[in-house]
N, C-alpha and C positions, 0 to 999 in steps of 0.2 A: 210886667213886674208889679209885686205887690204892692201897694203903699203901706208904711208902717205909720201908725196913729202917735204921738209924740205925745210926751206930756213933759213938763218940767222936772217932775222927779225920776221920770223911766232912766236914765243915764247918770244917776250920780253913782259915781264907784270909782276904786281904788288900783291901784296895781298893787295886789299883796306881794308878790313874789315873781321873780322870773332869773331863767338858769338855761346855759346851756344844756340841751337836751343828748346832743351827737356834733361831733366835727370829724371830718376825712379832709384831710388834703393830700394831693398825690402831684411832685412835679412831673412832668414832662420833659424827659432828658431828649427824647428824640426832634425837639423844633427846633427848628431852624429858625434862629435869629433875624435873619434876611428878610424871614417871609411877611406880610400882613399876615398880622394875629386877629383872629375872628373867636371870640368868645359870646357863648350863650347865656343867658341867667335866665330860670324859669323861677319861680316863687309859688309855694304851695301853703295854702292854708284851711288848717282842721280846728276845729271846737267844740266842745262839748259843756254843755251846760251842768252845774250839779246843783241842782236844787234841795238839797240838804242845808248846804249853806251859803246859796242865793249866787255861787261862781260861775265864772267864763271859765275851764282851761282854756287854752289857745297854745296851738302847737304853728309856729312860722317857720319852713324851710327852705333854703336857699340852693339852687344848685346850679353851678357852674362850668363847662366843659365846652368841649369842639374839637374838632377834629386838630387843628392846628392851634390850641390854647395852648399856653406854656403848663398852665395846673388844671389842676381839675380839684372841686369842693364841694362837699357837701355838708353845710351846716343846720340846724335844729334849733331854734329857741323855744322855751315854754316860759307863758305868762300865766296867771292866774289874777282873774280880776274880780273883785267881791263887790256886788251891787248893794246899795243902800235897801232898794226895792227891788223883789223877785219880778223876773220878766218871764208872762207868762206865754207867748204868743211863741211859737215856732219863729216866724218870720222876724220879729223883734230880737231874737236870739242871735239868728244868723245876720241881721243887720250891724247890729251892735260889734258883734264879736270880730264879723269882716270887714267894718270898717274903721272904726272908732279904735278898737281892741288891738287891731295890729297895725296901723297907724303908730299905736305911742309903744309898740313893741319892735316894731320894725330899726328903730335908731339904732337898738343893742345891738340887735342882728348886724345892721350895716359892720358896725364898729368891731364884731368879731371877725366878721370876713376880713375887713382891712388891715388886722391884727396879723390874722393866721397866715396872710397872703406877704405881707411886710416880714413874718421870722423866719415865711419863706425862701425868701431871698431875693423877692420880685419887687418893683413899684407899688406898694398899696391899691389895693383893688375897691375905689369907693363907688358904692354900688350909688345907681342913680335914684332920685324919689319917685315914691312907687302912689300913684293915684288909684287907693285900693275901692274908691266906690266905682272907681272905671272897670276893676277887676269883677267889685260886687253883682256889677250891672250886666258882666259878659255871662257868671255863674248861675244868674238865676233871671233870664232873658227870655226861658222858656217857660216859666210860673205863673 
């Protein structure tokens, strides 16, 4: 894995903006109450940099299901983060954005699942905390 070169000003920046992107939710009439509920959560994370004016987007998606889940969800966050200083290294990019970035992105996210999962009609679905440089380090392990 790469080392990123750090300087004190490389990371100062903002959350300008973030919004739901997409939400599905789908109960599951067919479970059986009886059974052990086994549910999945995967987490996917996209970014793109826009160097026009110096932004992260960051697209965070959550998705939930299994075989024997009572629902199934799929939801989307988009943040937008505006750097003090442009980053200009590939690698600095995808650091920043994968861990930093959706780390202070990730709270909304939780809190909409718990939201959508609770007018569902279920228990609140609090998603666990997600150690994204553990994620960082699995996505670019081969670099």
């Amino acid at each position: 894995m790469p080392k990123v070169k750090q300087t004190p000003e490389m990371y100062q920046f903002s959350l300008t903006d973030y919004r739901v992107l997409s939400a599905n939710f789908t109960a599951n009439q067919r479970v059986d109450s009886q059974e052990e509920i086994s549910i999945d959560t995967r987490i996917t994370i996209k970014h793109a940099w826009q160097e026009s004016n110096s932004s992260i987007n960051l697209a965070l998606t959550v998705n939930v299901s299994g075989d024997n889940s009572p629902f199934s969800l799929d939801v989307s966050m988009g943040g937008i983060f505006t750097f003090k200083t442009a980053l200009s290294e590939k690698d600095q990019i995808d650091h920043v954005a994968e861990i930093n970035c959706a780390s202070i992105l990730f709270p909304f996210l939780r809190e909409v699942v718990a939201d959508l999962t609770r007018r569902g009609g279920f228990t609140p679905l609090l998603l666990p905390p997600v150690n994204f440089y553990d994620i960082y380090k699995q996505n670019h392990s081969g670099k």
